[in-house]
C-alpha positions as CSV (number, residue, x, y, z in Angstrom):
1,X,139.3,136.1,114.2
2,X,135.9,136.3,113.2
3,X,133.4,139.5,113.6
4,X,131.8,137.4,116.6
5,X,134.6,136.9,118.3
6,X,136.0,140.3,117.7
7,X,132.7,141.3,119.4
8,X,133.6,139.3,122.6
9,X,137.4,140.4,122.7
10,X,136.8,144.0,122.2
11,X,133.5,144.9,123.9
12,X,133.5,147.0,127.2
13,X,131.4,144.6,128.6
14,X,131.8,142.0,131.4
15,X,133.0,139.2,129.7
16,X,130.6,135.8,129.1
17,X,131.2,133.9,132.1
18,X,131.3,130.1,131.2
19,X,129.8,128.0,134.6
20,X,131.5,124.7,135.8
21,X,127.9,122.9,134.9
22,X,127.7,124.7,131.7
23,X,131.0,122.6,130.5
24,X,130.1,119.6,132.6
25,X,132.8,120.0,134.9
26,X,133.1,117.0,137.8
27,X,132.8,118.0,141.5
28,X,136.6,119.0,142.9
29,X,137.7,116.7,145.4
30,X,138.3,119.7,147.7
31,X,138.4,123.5,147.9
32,X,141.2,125.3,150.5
33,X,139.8,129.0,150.6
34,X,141.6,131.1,148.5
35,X,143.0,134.5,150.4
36,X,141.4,138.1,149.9
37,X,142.2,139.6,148.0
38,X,144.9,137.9,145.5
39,X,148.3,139.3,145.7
40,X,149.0,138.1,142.4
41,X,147.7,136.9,139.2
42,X,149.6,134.3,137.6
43,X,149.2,134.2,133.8
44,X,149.4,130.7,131.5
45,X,148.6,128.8,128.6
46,X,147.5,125.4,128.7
47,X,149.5,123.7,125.6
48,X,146.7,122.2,124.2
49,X,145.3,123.0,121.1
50,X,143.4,126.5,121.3
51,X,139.1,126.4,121.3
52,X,136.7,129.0,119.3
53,X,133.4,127.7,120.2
54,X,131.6,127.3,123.5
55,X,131.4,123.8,122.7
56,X,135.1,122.9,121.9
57,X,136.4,124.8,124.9
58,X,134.4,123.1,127.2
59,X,135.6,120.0,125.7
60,X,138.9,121.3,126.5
61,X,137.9,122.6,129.8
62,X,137.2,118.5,130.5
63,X,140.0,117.3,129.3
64,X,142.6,119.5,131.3
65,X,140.8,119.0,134.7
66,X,141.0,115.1,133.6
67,X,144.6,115.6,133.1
68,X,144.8,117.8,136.0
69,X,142.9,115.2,138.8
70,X,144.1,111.9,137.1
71,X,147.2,111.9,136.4
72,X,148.2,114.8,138.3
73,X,146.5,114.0,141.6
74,X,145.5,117.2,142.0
75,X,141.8,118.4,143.6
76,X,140.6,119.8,140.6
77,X,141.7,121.8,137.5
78,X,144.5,123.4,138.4
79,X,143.6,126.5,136.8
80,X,141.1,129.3,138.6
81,X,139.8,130.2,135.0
82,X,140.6,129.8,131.2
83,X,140.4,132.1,128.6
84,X,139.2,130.8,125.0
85,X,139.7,132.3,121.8
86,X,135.9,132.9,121.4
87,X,136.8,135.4,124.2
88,X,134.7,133.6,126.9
89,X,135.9,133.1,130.4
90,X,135.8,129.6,131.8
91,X,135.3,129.0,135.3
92,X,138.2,126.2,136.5
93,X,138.5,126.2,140.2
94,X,136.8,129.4,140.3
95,X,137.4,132.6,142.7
96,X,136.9,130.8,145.9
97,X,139.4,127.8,146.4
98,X,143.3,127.6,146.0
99,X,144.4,126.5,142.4
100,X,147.0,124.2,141.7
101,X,149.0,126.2,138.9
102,X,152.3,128.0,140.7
103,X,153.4,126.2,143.5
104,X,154.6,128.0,146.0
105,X,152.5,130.9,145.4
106,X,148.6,129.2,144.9
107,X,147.5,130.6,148.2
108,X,148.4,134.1,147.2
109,X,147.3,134.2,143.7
110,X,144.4,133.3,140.9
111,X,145.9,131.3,137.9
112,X,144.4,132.3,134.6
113,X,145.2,130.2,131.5
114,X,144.7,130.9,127.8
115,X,143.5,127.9,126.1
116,X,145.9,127.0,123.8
117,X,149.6,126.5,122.7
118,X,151.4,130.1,122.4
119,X,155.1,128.7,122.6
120,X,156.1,129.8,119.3
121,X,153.3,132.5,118.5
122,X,152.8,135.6,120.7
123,X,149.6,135.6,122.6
124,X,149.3,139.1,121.1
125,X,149.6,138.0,117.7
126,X,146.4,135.8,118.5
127,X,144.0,138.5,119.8
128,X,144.9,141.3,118.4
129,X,142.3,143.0,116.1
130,X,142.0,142.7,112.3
131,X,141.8,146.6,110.7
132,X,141.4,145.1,107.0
């Protein structure tokens, strides 16, 4: 992990918030409102290859919610927000609408995903901080 990212990891501040129209996003075909507050919070990964630059995670970004509406059928990306290793948040279906990412417990929850594939590697293993 480079100094950068470390910055945006490990910093006390509100993370960089990545907007729908920043990563050119399509419209969702439909928004149910999402109860207040969330019950739960429903952690994933999106087995895809992982994203360290604004750029490339946007990329990936398009290519789940592509995934998501076209093959899935699904209103949107199923995902309320994605997490990439340049530590940036990425808004999916965002805080107000119901995401598609635990059936039966969407209405009750916000699904956030960690870009990337952490089936054999600990997420931890990923983010945690470099002390050389």
């Amino acid at each position: 992990m480079n100094t950068n990212t470390q910055r945006l990891f490990y910093s006390t501040a509100c993370p960089i918030i990545v907007t729908r129209a920043q990563c050119s996003l399509r419209p969702a075909r439909s928004c149910s409102s999402n109860s207040r507050p969330a019950l739960n919070v429903i952690i994933h990964h999106t087995c895809t290859a992982a994203c360290t630059t604004q750029a490339n995670c946007c990329a990936r970004m398009r290519s789940i919610q592509n995934h998501h509406m076209d093959v899935n059928g699904w209103a949107d990306i199923g995902y309320n927000f994605a997490v990439g290793e340049d530590g940036r948040v990425y808004t999916g279906h965002g805080w107000n609408c119901v995401g598609a990412h635990a059936a039966p417990c969407n209405t009750r929850s916000i699904g956030i995903a960690f870009i990337g594939d952490f089936s054999s590697k600990p997420i931890c293993t990923v983010y945690q901080h470099d002390t050389h």
